[in-house]
C-alpha positions in Angstrom: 27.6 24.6 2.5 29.1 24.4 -1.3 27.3 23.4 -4.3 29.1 20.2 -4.4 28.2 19.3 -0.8 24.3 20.4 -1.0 24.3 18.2 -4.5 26.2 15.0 -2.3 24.1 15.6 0.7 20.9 15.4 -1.2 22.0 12.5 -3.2 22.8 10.4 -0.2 19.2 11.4 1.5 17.3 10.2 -1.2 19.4 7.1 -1.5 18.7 6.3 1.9 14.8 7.2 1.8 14.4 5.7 -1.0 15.9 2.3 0.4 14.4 3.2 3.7 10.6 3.2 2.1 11.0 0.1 0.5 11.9 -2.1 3.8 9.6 0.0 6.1 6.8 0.3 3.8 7.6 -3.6 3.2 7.5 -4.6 6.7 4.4 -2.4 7.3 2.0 -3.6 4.6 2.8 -7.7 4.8 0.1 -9.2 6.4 -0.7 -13.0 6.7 -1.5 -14.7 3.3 -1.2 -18.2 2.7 0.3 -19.3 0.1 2.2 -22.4 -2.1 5.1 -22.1 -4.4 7.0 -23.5 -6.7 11.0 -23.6 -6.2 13.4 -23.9 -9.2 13.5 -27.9 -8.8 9.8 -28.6 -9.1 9.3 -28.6 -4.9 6.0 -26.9 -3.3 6.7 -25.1 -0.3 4.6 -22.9 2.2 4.6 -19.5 3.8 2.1 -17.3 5.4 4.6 -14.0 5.1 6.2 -12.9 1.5 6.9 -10.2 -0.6 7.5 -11.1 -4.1 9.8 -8.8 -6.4 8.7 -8.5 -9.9 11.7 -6.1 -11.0 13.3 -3.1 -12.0 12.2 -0.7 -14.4 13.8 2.1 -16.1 11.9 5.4 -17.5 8.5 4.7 -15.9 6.6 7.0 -17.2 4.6 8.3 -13.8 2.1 11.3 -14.0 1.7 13.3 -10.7 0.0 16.6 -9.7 2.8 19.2 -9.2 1.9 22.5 -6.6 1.9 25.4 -9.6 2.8 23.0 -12.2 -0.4 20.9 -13.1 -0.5 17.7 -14.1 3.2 16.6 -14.8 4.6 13.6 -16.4 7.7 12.3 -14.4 10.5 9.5 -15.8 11.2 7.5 -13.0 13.4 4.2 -12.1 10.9 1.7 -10.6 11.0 -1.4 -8.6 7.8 -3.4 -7.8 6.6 -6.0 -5.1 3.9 -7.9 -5.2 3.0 -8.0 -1.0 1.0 -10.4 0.7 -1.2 -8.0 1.5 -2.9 -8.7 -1.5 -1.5 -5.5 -3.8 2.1 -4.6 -5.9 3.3 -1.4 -4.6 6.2 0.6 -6.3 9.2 2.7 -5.5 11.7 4.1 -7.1 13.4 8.0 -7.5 13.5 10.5 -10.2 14.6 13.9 -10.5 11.6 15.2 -8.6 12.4 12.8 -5.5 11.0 9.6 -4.5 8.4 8.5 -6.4 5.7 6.0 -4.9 2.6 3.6 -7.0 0.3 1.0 -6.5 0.3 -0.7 -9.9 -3.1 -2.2 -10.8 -3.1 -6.3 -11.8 -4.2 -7.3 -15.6 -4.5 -10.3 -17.7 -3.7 -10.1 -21.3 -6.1 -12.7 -22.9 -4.8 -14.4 -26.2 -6.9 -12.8 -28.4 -5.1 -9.6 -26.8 -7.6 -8.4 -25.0 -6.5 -7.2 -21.0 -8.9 -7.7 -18.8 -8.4 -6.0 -14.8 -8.2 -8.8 -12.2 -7.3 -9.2 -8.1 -5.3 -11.2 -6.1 -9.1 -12.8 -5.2 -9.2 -13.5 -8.8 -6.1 -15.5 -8.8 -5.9 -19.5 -8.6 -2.2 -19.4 -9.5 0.8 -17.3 -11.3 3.3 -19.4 -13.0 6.4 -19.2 -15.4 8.6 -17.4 -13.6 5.4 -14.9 -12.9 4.9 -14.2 -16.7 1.1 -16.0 -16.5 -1.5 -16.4 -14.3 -4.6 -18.9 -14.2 -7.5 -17.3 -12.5 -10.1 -19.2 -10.1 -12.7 -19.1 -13.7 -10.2 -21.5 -15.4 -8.5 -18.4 -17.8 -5.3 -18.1 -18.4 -2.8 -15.1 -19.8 0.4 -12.9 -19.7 0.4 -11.3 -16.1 0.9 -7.6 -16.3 1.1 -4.3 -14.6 -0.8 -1.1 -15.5 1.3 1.8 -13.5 -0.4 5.6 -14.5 -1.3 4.2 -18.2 1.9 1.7 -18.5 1.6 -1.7 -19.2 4.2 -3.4 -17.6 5.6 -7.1 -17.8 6.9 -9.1 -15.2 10.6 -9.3 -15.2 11.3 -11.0 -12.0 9.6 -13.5 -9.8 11.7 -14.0 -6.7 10.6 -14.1 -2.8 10.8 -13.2 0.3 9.6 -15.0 3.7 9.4 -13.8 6.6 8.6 -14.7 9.9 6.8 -13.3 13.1 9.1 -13.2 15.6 9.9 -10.1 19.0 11.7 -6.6 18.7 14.0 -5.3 20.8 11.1 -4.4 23.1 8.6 -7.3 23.1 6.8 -6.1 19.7 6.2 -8.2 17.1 8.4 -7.9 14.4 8.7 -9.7 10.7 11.9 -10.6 9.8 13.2 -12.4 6.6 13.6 -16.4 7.1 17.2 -16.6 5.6 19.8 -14.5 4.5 18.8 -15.4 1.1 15.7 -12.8 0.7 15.3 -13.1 -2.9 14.9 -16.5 -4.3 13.8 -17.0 -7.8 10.4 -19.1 -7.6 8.8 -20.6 -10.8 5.2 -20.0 -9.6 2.7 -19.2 -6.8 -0.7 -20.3 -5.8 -3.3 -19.2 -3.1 -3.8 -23.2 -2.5 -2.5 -26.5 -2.1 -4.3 -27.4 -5.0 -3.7 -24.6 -7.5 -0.2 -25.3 -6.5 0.1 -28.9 -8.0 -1.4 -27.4 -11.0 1.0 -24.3 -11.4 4.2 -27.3 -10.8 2.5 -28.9 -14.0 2.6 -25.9 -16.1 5.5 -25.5 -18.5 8.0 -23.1 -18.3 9.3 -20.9 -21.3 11.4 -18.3 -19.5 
């Protein structure tokens, strides 16, 4: 096998792991979370299944313990997901390969301070997923920390899916539409924290 084929070969494997990871590793780790949210026109709807994307990154700066090499910083394209398992997991590719994180949450107070918080933490994430209003009555920018990178949120568009059987009689999640990413204005882990979020105003 030439140069040019090895180089094509490898290209198109990482393509399709890396697009692979992201649905299987998507499907695995959703898990039942109710939630309200906030379409474009001011509506509250309501899912139990989601994955929300929060965007794509370029020249993540990812560190990662190489065999023979140490501790190695690696640039890396990035896309996050916040899943309803309660976490924002990451994947992308770089020149090493695929490249996998599980980006902490933070609150940037206004006096600048960020502060680490959970999705228990949470009472609602608004403005196109740029703030968030935790269950203590605090508000701030919504970040990501990602191997000393604080990230913003870029996108705020969702998912649903629903339970439904395989092929063979397993349960199986599969998105509710054809229309798997839908830009959402906010999200709240109730009823109530939803009517607030709807109230919020929106700069972005």
């Amino acid at each position: 096998m030439n140069r040019v084929i090895r180089i094509s070969v490898l290209a198109a494997l990482l393509l399709a792991l890396a697009a692979g990871t992201v649905s299987a590793q998507g499907q695995r780790t959703i898990m039942e979370r109710n939630i309200w949210y906030v379409d474009g026109n001011g509506q509250i709807h309501n899912t139990l299944y989601w994955r929300i994307f929060l965007g794509d990154y370029r020249d993540v700066q990812l560190i990662r313990n190489i065999p023979g090499e140490g501790q190695v910083t690696i640039s890396a394209g990035m896309n996050f997901q916040l899943l309803s398992s309660g976490y924002i997991e990451g994947n992308g590719a770089s020149a090493r390969g695929v490249m996998h994180a599980l980006p902490g949450m933070r609150m940037r107070l206004s006096n600048g301070t960020v502060e680490e918080i959970r999705v228990d933490h949470i009472d609602y994430i608004y403005d196109y997923g740029t703030k968030v209003a935790t269950t203590d009555g605090r508000k701030g920018d919504f970040l990501m920390l990602v191997d000393g990178n604080l990230l913003e949120i870029r996108r705020f568009q969702i998912t649903e899916f629903r339970m439904s059987t395989g092929q063979f009689g397993e349960p199986e999640l599969r998105p509710v539409s054809n229309i798997q990413l839908m830009p959402i204005v906010a999200l709240a882990f109730s009823r109530e924290g939803a009517d607030r979020a709807a109230k919020e105003a929106v700069t972005h």
